[in-house]
C-alpha positions in Angstrom: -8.4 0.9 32.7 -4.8 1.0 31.6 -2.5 2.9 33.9 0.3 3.0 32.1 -1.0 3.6 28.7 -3.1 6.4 30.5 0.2 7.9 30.9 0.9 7.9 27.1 -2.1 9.5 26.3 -1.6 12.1 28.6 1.7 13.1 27.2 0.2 13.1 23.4 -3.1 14.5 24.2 -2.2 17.5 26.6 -2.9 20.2 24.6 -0.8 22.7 22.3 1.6 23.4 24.0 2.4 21.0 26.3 1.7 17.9 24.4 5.0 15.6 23.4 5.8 13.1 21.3 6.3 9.4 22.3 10.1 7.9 22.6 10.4 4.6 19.7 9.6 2.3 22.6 6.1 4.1 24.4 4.8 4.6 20.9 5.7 0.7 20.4 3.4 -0.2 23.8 0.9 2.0 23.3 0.4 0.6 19.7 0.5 -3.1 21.7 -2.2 -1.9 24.5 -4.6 -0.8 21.8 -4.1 -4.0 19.3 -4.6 -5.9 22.5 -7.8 -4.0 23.5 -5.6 -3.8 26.8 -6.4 -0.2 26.8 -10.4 0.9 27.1 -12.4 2.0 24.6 -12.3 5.6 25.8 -8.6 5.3 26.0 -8.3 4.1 22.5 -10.4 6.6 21.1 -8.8 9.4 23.0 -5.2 8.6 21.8 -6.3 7.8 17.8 -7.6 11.6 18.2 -5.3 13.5 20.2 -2.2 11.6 18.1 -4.1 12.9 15.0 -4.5 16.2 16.3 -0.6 16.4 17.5 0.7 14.9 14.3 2.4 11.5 14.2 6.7 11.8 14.2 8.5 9.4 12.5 10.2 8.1 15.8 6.5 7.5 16.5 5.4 5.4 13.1 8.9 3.4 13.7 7.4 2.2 17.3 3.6 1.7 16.0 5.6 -0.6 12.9 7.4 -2.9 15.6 4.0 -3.2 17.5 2.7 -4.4 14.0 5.5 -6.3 13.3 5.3 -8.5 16.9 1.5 -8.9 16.9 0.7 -9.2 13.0 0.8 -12.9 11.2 3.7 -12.3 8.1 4.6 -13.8 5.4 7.9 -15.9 6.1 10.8 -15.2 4.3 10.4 -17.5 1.4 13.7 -19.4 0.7 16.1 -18.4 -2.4 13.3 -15.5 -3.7 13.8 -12.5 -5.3 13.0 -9.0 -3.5 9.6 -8.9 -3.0 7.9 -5.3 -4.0 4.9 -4.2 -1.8 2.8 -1.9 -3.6 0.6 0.0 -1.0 -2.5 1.1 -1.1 -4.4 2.9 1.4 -6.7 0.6 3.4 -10.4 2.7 3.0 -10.0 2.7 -1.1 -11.3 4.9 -3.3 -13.6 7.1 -4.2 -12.9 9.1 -6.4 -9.8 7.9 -9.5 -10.0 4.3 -10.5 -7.4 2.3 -9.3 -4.9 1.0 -11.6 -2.5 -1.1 -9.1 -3.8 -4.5 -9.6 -2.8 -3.9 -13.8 0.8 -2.7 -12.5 1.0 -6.1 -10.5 -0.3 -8.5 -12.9 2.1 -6.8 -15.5 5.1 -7.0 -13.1 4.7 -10.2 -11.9 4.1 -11.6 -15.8 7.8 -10.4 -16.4 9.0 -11.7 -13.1 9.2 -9.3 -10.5 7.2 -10.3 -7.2 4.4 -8.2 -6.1 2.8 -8.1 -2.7 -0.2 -5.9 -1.7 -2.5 -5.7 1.4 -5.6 -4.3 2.9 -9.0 -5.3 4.1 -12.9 -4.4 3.5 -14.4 -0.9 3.1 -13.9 0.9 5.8 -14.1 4.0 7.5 -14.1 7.0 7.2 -13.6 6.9 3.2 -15.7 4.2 2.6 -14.0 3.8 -0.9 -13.8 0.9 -3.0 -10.9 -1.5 -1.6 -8.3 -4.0 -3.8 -9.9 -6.6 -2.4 -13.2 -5.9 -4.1 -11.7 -5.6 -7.6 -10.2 -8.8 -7.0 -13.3 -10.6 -6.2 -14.7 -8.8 -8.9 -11.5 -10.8 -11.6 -12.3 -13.5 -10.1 -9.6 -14.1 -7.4 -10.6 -14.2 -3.7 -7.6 -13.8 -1.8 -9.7 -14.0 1.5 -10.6 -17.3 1.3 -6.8 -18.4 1.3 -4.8 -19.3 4.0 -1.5 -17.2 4.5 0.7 -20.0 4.1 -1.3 -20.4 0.4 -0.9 -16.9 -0.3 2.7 -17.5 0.2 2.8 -20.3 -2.0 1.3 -18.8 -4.7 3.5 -15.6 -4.4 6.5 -17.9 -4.8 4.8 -19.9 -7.7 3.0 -16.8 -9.9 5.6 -13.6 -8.1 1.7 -12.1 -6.6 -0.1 -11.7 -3.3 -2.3 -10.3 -1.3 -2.3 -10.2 2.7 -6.0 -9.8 3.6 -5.8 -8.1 6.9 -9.2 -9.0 8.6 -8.0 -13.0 8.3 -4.6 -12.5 9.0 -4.5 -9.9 11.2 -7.5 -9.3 13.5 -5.9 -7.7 16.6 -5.7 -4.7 13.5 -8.8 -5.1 12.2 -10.9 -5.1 15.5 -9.4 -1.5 15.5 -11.3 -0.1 12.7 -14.3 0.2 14.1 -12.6 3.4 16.0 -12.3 5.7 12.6 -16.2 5.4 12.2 -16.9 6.8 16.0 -13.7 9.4 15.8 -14.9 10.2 12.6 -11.9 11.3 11.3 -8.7 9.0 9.7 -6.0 8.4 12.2 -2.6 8.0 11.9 -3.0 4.5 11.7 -3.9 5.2 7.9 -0.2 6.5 7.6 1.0 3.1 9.4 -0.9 1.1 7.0 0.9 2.4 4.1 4.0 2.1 5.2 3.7 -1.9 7.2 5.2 -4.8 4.9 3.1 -7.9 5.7 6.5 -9.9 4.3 9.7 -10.4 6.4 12.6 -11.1 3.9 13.7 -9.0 1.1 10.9 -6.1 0.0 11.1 -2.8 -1.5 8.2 -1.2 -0.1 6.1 1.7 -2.9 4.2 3.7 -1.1 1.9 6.8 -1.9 0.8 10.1 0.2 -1.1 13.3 -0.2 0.6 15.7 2.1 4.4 16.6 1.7 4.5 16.6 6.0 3.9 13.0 5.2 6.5 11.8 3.2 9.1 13.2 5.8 7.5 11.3 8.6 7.7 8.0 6.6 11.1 8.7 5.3 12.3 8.8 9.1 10.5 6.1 10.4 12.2 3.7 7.6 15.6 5.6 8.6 15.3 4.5 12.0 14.0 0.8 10.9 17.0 0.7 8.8 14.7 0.3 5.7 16.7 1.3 2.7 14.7 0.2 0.1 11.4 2.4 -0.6 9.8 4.9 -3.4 7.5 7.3 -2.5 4.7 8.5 -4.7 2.3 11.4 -4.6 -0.1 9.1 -6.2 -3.9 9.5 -6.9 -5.5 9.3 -3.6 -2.7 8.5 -1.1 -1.9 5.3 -3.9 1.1 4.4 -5.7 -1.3 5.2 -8.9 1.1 7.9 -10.7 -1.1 10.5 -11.8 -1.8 11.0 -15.9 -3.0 14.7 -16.3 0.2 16.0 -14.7 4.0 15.7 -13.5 4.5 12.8 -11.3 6.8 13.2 -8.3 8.5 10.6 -6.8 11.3 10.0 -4.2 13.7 7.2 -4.6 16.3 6.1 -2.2 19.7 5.2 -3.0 20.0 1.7 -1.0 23.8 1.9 -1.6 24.4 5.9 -0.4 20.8 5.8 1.7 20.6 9.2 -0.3 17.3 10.3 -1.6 16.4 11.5 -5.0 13.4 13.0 -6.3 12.2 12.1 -9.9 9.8 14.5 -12.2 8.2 12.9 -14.2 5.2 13.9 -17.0 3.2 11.4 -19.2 2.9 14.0 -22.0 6.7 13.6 -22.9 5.8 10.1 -23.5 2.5 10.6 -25.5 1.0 9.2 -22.1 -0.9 12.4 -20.9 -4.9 12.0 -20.3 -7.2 12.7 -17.8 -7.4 10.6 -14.0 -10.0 8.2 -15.2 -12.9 9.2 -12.4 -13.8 6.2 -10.3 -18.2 5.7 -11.6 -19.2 2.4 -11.2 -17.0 -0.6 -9.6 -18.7 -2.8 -13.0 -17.0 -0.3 -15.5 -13.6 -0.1 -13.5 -13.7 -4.8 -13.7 -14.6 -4.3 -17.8 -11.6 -1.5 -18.5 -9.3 -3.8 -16.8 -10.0 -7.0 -18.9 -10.3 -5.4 -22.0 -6.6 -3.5 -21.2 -6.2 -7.1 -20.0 -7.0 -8.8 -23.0 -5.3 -6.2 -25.3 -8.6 -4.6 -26.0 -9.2 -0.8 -26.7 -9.8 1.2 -24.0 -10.0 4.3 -23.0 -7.7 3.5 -19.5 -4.8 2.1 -21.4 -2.9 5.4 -21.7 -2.2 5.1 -17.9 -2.4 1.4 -17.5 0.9 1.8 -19.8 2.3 4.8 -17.9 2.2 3.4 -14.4 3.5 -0.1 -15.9 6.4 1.8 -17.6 7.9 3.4 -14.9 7.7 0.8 -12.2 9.5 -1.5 -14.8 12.0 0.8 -15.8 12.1 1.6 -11.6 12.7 -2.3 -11.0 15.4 -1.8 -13.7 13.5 -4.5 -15.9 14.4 -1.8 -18.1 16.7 0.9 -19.4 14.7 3.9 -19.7 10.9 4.6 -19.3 10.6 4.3 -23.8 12.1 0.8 -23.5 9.1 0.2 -20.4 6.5 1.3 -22.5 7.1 -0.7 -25.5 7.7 -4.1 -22.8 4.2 -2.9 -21.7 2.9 -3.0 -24.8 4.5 -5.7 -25.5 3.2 -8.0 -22.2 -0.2 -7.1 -23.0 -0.7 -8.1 -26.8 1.4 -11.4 -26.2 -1.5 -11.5 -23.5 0.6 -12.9 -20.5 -0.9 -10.2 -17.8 -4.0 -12.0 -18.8 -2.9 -15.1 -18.6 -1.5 -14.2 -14.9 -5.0 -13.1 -14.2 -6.5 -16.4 -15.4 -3.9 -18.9 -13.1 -4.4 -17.0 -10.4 -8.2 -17.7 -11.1 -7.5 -20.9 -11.6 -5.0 -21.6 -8.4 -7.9 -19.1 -5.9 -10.3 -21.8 -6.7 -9.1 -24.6 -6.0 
């Protein structure tokens, strides 16, 4: 047993009204005594409860990010790059909207603009369908890659994917916990807001509840992170949604002021219905077809969520000049011919 982190828990877990938060620095060695399995079991699934139960602070998330940031393999800054975007997603899937992320990429990184994502396997207590899956399912295994060929191929075709149970175990061997807790702790929040990359990234990431989005936008305040969107996205994803307004917050890297941006797909002829997650098969044969510049029923918001985070990378001048570049990418077929090197270079 763990002393010391037995004092941590104790200040997080006692109750109501006499619980407190953790400074930066004991929520940055707690998160180190659990990744290191230096705490026990019973500690571990104590403190994943009670911190749940308490609600994380961003002072909190900050310290749990520099744990991850000591302990976790990275990506190297790679030499001479451009700003690398991370779009995150949250690590147990989904279940319910079919997930439209891995279009966005291809269709970002055909232009140009670098595209990094992460996660692992299905896990708890979601169970939902992960990236990685619909990877495999194109074609690409990222898990089989080592990270320093995940970096090269991010350099050579601007996408990646940072597998978490290869790269970083001492994470991984912690998700067995949100099965016996049975509940998601706020190491789902960390997850979404960790960048697997150490030079230049502008980090997307989506949430559900607006409590949320003010913990993450202090944890990157104290990090110094200036450059981030946020997105009350489909599930907890950086999805935007198509039957109704999206809202996103931007921050001004120059002013560190933060903007919030109303957006609706039906000012754009873009409106439809979340296309409902059914079968993983008919999610793999929507893409390729959108892929391929075939008709589909998905390509309404295939186009709306590769608009904005073009016009949002400021590939383009206003969300009408994004859509048409969308279009445009997909008939000339170079998001499918993205698709088929990375087939090609996953392979080898």
């Amino acid at each position: 047993m763990s002393k010391e982190f037995r004092e941590l828990l104790r200040k997080v877990g006692s109750g109501t009204h006499t619980s407190k938060s953790l400074t930066r620095s004991e929520a940055k060695a707690a998160a180190k005594m659990m990744l290191l399995q230096e705490a026990t079991p019973a500690q571990i699934g104590a403190f994943l409860i009670a911190h749940r139960i308490k609600r994380p602070t961003g002072e909190e998330l900050a310290g749990m990010l520099d744990a991850y940031d000591e302990l976790g393999q990275n990506i190297p800054q790679i030499p001479n790059f451009k700003q690398v975007t991370i779009l995150s997603s949250p690590y147990d899937g989904r279940s319910r909207t079919a997930p439209l992320s891995i279009i966005t990429g291809l269709i970002l990184a055909s232009v140009g603009i670098p595209v990094l994502m992460h996660g692992g396997d299905r896990m708890p207590t979601k169970e939902g369908l992960p990236l990685i899956s619909v990877w495999q399912g194109l074609g690409v295994d990222w898990s089989q890659l080592s990270l320093e060929k995940v970096s090269q191929i991010l350099e050579r075709e601007n996408l990646g994917f940072y597998y978490l149970p290869k790269y970083f175990p001492l994470a991984n061997d912690l998700i067995p916990y949100r099965e016996q807790i049975g509940k998601r702790p706020p190491l789902a929040t960390l997850e979404l807001i960790w960048s697997p990359y150490r030079g230049d990234y502008h980090l997307i990431t989506g949430y559900v509840h607006p409590p949320t989005e003010k913990m993450i936008r202090d944890a990157f305040s104290l990090r110094g992170v200036k450059y981030f969107t946020t997105v009350k996205g489909l599930e907890g994803s950086c999805d935007l949604p198509s039957d109704r307004t999206a809202i996103i917050g931007c921050n001004n890297p120059e002013t560190n002021e933060f903007q919030r941006l109303y957006l609706n797909p039906r000012n754009y002829d873009l409106s439809d219905r979340n296309i409902p997650l059914e079968d993983s098969n008919l999610l793999l044969e929507n893409i390729i077809k959108i892929l391929q510049n075939e008709p589909s029923p998905w390509l309404k918001a295939a186009i709306w969520n590769g608009a904005f985070y073009l016009w949002h990378k400021e590939i383009c001048s206003d969300l009408s000049a994004g859509i048409e570049l969308v279009k445009n990418t997909l008939s000339q077929g170079k998001a499918w011919q993205k698709l088929k090197y990375l087939q090609n270079i996953c392979s080898q």
